[in-house]
N, C-alpha and C positions, 0 to 999 in steps of 0.2 A: 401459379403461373399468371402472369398479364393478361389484362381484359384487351381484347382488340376489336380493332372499330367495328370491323365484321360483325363480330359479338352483339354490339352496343348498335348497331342497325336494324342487326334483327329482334331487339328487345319489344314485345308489344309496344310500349311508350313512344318507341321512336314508330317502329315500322308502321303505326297507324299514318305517319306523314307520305308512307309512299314513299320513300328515298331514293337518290337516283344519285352515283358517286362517280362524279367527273376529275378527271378525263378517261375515256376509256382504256382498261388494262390495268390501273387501280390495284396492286390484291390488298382489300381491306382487312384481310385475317394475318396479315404482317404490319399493320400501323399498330401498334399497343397504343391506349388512351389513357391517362394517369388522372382525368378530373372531365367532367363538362361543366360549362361555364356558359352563359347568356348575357349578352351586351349588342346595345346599338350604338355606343360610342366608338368614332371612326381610329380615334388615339390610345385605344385598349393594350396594344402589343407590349410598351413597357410593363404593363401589370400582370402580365401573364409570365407563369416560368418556364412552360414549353412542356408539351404533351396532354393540352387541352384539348378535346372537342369543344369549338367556341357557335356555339348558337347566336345566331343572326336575325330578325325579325325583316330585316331588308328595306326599313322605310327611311334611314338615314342614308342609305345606299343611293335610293332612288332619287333622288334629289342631289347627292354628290359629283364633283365633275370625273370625267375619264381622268385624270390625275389622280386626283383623290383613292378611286378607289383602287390603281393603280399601285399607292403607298400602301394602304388599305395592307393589301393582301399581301405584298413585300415585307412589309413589316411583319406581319403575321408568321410566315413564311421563316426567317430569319429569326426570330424567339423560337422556332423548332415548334410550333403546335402541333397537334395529332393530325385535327383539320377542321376546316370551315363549313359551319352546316347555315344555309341561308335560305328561310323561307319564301315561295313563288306564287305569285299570286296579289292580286290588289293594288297597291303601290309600286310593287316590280314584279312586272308577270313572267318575266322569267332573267338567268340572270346574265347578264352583260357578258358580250364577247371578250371585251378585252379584260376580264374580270379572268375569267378562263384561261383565254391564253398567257397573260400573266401568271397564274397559280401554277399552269403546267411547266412553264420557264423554272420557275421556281422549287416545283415539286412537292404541291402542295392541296392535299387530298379536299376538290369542294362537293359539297353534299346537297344536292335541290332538294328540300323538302316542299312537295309539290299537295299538301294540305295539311291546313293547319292543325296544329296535338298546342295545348296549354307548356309551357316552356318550362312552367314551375314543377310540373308535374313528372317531366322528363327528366331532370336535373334530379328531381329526390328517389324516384325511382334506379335510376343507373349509377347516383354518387352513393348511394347506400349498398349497391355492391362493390365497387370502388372503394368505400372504406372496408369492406370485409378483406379484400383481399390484400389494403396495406397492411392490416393487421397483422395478417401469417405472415408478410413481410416483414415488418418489425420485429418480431418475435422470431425468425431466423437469422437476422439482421443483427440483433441484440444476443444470441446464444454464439456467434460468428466473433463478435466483440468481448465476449467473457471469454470464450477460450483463444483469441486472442492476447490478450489483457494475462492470463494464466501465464500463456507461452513468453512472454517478453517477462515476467518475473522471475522465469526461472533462469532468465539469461538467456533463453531463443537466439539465434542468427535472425537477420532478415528474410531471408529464406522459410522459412523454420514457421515465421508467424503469417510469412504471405500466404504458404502452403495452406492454414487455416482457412482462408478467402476463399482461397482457389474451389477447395473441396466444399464446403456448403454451398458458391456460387455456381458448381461444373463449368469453372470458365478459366482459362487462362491468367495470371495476373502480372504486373511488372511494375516494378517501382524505378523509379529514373531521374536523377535531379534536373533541373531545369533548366539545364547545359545537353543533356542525353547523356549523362553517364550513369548504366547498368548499377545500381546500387543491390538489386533483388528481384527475381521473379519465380514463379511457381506455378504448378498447373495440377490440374483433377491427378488420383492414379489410372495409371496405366494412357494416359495422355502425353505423346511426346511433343514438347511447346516447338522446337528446331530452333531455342533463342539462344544464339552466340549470349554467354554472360560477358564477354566482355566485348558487345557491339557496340557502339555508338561512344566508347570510351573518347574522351580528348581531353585537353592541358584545361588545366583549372588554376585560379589565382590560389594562394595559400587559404585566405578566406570565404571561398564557396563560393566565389561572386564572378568569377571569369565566364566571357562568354563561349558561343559555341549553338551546335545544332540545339535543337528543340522542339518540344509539342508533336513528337513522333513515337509509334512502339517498335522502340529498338529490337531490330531483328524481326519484326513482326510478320515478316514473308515469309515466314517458314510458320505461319499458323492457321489453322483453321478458317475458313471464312466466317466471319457474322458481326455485331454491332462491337463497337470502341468503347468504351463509356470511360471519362477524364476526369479524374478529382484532383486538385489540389491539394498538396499538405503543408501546410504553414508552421512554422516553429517558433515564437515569441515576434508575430508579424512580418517572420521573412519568409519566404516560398524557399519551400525546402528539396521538397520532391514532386514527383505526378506519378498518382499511380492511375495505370492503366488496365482497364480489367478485357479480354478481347472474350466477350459472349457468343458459341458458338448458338447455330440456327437450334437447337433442340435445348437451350438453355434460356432462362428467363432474366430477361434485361431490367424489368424493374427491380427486381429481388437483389441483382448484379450494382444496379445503381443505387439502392437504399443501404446495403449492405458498403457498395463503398464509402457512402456519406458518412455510415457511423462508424467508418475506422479510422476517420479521421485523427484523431485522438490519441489514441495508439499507438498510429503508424506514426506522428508527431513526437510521441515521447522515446519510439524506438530510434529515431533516428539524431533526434536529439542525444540519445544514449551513446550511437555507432557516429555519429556524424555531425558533430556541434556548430551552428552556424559560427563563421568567424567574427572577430571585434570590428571588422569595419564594418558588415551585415547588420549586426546588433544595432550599431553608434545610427549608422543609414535610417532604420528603422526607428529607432528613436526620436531623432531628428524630424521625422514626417511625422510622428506621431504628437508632437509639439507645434510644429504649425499648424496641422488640421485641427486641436485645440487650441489655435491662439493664444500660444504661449508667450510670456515675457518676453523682449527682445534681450535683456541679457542673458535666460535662458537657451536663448536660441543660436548665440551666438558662444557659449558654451559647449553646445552641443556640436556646433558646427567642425571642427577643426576632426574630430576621432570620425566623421562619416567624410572626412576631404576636403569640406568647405572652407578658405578662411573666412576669416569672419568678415572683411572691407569687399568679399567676392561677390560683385555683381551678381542677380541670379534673377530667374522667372522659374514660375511654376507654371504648368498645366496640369489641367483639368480634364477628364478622358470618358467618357461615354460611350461605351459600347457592348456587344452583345457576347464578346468572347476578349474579358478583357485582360487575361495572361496572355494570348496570343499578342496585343496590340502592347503589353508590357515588355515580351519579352523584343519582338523587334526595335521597340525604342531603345532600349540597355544597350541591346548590339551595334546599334546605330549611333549611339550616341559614343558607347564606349571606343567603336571602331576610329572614332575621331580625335578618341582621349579628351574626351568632356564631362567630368565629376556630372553624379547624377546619385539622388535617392529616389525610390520609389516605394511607392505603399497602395496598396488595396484596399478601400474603405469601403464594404459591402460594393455595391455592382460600379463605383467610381476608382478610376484609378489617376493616384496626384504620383506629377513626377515633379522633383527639382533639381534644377538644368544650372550649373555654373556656370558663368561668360567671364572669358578674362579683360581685365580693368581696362587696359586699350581699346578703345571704338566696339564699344560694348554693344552700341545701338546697333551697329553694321552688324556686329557677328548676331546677335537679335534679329534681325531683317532675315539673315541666311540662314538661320534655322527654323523659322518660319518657311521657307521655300526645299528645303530639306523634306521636312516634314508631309510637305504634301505628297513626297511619291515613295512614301514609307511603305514596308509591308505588311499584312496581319489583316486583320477584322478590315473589309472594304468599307463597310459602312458605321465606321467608327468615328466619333467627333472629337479633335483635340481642339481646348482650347486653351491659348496662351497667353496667361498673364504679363501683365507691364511690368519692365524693368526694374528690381529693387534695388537701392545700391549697394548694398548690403545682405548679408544671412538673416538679420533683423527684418528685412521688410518682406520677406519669407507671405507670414501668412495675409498680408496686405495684398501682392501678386496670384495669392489661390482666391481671393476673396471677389477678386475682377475678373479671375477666368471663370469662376462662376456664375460673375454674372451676366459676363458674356453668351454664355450654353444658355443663358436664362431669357438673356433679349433673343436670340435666332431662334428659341421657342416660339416666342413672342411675334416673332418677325412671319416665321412658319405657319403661324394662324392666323395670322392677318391681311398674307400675299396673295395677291388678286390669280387668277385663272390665267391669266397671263405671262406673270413671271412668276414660274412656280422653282423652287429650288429643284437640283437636280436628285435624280432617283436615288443615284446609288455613287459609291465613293467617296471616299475617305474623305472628309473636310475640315480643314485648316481655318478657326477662327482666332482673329487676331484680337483680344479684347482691349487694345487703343483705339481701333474702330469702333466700340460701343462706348466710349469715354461720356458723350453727350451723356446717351440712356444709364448709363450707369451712375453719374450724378443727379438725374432726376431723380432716380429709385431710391438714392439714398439721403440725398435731402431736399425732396419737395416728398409733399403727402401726398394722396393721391386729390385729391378733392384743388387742391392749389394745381397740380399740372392740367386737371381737367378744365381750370378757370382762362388758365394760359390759351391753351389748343383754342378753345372756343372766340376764345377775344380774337385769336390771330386768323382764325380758320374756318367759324362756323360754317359762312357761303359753302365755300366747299366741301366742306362737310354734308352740309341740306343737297348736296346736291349730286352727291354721289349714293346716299341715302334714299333719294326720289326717283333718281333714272337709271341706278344701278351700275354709273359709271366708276371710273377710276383716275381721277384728276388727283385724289392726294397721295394715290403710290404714284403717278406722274410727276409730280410735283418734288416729292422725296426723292426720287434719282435724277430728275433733275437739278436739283440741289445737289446732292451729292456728288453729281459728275464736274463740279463748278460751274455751273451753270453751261454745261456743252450742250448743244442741241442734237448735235450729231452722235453724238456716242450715248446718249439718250432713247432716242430713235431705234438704237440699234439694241438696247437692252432692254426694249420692251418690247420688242419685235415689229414697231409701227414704220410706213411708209413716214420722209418726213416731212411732208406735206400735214400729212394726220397728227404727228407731233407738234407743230406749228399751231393748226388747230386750237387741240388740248392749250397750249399755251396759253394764246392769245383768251381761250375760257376761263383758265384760270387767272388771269390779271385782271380780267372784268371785275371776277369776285372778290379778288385781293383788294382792289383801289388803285390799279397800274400797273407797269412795270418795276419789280421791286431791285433789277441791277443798278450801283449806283446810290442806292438811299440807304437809313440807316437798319430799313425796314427786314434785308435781306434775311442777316442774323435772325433775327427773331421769326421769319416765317421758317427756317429754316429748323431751329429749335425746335418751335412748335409740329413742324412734323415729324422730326426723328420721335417726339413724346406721343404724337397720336399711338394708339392703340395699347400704350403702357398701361399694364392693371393700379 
């Protein structure tokens, strides 16, 4: 069975800290814990895979602003951790309201450890029974997959080999492609699932690729209550199916979840067997699988024509970051497809590249509106696309993934450096445009870093010593001021400053400039040099 937090509270290791599990109502003997982990880094959440107890010492906390830890925990939150345990006392004597009320928004288990225990101590005592119990995992896991692996040789139905899952897991299971059509499902004996087999059925292209509902267990109202757990099944890089496993309350979800990790494989080659992806799927996939290796442009212009592309077709890629990124795949397909706009897509570990056809006519235009499309897409809230520049061509394919990269990479960049002030917003889907990093994206790629840091300094140092000394913010003023073309007014109001105050800031920064730079040939250049501050 799963360790749960309960469990791992009341371990001597931890329970020496006194634990105290906010918010009240909590039950900690239904959060299952998959790892504990320790970290004061406030940007931890991408590195984590959900189902951590994450250990907090709290002294990066205490010094962080209400935003910060605001994200902090959102982020947390959103990766699916078990929960946050945060030591109290000394640097944070206790922890933050809105630390709190955030987590509970969220729904996300925090733990006061109100005296200190050694962190290392914690971690090898409780992951050392954590590896005992993947063990029997594994090892039920892998007995699940051999007779599995048996049944699909003998020529099994679908049916037939999910039934296998179903019974070592005691869990419901349903296999569905990625449209919602009922391909298989199966349940414990003497458990009746109430699954319509042919629910969620709809019109499919000849090739496996038409849209339709998705990311739901068909019929799944008529089952048991308790946990979902979602695996994808991939077939030679196309999303073939989702099996859905529905864990009732007296059944073990991690055993549920491991066990469907390693069917992966299986379930791939049976359905490859029953259900073969079609020639435009395959040519799709191939095609993405050549620009994210920077393939030949004759190569790729080859490829292009069997996935829809021609080869002279205008095109952009984006680049996708997010936390649930088949949810954020499939609403683009449908969104896109609903418009009749060629499109491949591929999943490259937790990144998902999509390439968007535009037809030859005012390619820029119809570029603008799908950018504005985009932003009130459905799926993952807090997903980032971003959109690379315009290629004129299938050839300049992986030149367009190459700038929406680096786009995700500067609003990294951007994200670490934003003053308390203008801090980006919490939550919600955002639309980066990677022609708006064109500046930063030619510095990164030829100036070194020692040459942009000589730049900055010639054009900017004052400013620089001086927001370093008083702790102010004259050179993110300065950079939206720039950016806004030099508006004062719309400046003002994107920093949230009276503009009286902005005026101020100004006339301080032209002291340190050498003047007013509208007008001379100075502009450019101070301009440059701010979009490069803070580039690694």
């Amino acid at each position: 069975m799963s360790v749960f937090l309960g469990e791992i509270l009341a371990h001597p290791a931890l329970a020496a800290a006194d634990p105290v599990l906010h918010p009240l109502g909590v039950v900690a003997d239904a959060q299952p814990v998959r790892w504990v982990h320790s970290s004061e880094v406030l940007d931890i959440a991408p590195l984590l895979r959900g189902g951590e107890l994450l250990l907090c010492g709290g002294i990066t906390l205490a010094t962080a602003t209400p935003a910060k830890r605001e994200d902090y925990v959102r982020e947390l939150a959103q990766r699916g951790i078990a929960a946050l345990a945060i030591e109290t006392g000394g640097a944070l004597p206790e922890i933050p309201a809105d630390m709190l009320r955030t987590a509970e928004a969220y729904g996300l288990p925090v733990v006061e450890l109100r005296k200190v225990v050694p962190f290392v101590g914690v971690m090898q005592a409780i992951n050392s029974m954590l590896v005992s119990e993947s063990v029997g995992h594994l090892q039920q896991a892998d007995a699940a997959t051999r007779a599995m692996a048996a049944e699909l040789a003998h020529g099994a139905s679908l049916d037939k080999i999910l039934a296998v899952l179903a019974g070592i897991t005691g869990s419901a299971v349903h296999l569905t492609s990625p449209w919602g059509v009922t391909m298989g499902s199966a349940a414990p004996e003497g458990w009746s699932t109430g699954v319509d087999a042919d629910a969620g059925e709809g019109p499919a292209d000849d090739d496996g690729s038409g849209p339709g509902a998705h990311g739901s267990l068909a019929g799944g109202a008529g089952l048991p209550g308790g946990t979902v757990v979602s695996v994808d099944i991939p077939v030679r890089g196309v999303l073939m199916g989702r099996l859905e496993v529905r864990v009732p309350e007296a059944a073990d979800v991690a055993l549920a979840q491991v066990a469907g990790e390693r069917s992966v494989d299986i379930l791939g080659l049976a359905l490859l067997q029953h259900t073969p992806p079609g020639l435009h799927a395959l040519a799709g996939a191939e095609l993405m699988r050549a620009v994210l290796n920077s393939a030949p442009e004759w190569r790729l212009e080859q490829l292009a024509p069997g996935a829809g592309f021609p080869t002279d077709s205008p095109a952009v890629v984006a680049a996708i970051h997010a936390a649930s990124p088949q949810e954020v795949r499939c609403a683009v397909e449908t969104f896109l497809s609903s418009r009749r706009i060629p499109c491949a897509a591929y999943l490259d570990d937790a990144e998902l590249v999509v390439m968007i056809g535009l037809p030859c006519t005012d390619a820029a235009g119809e570029r603008r509106r799908l950018l504005g499309s985009l932003q009130g897409l459905a799926g993952d809230p807090d997903a980032v696309i971003a959109v690379g520049p315009l290629a004129g061509g299938v050839a300049g394919a992986s030149w367009s993934l190459a700038e929406a990269r680096r786009a995700l990479e500067v609003r990294q960049i951007r994200r670490r450096n934003a003053s308390a002030r203008r801090q980006y917003p919490a939550r919600g889907l955002v639309v980066v445009d990677a022609e708006d990093s064109a500046v930063e994206s030619l510095s990164l790629t030829c100036l070194d870093a020692s040459a942009r840091e000589a730049f900055v300094n010639r054009q900017l140092r004052a400013v620089l010593e001086h927001d370093a000394q008083r702790q102010s913010q004259l050179l993110e003023t300065l950079r939206v001021w720039l950016d806004s073309g030099c508006n004062t007014a719309q400046s003002a109001r994107e920093l949230h400053l009276e503009r009286q105050s902005m005026h101020h800031r100004l006339q301080r920064i032209f002291e340190l400039c050498g003047g007013d730079p509208r007008g001379t040939g100075r502009l450019a250049a101070l301009h440059l040099a701010a979009r490069m501050a803070g580039l690694p």
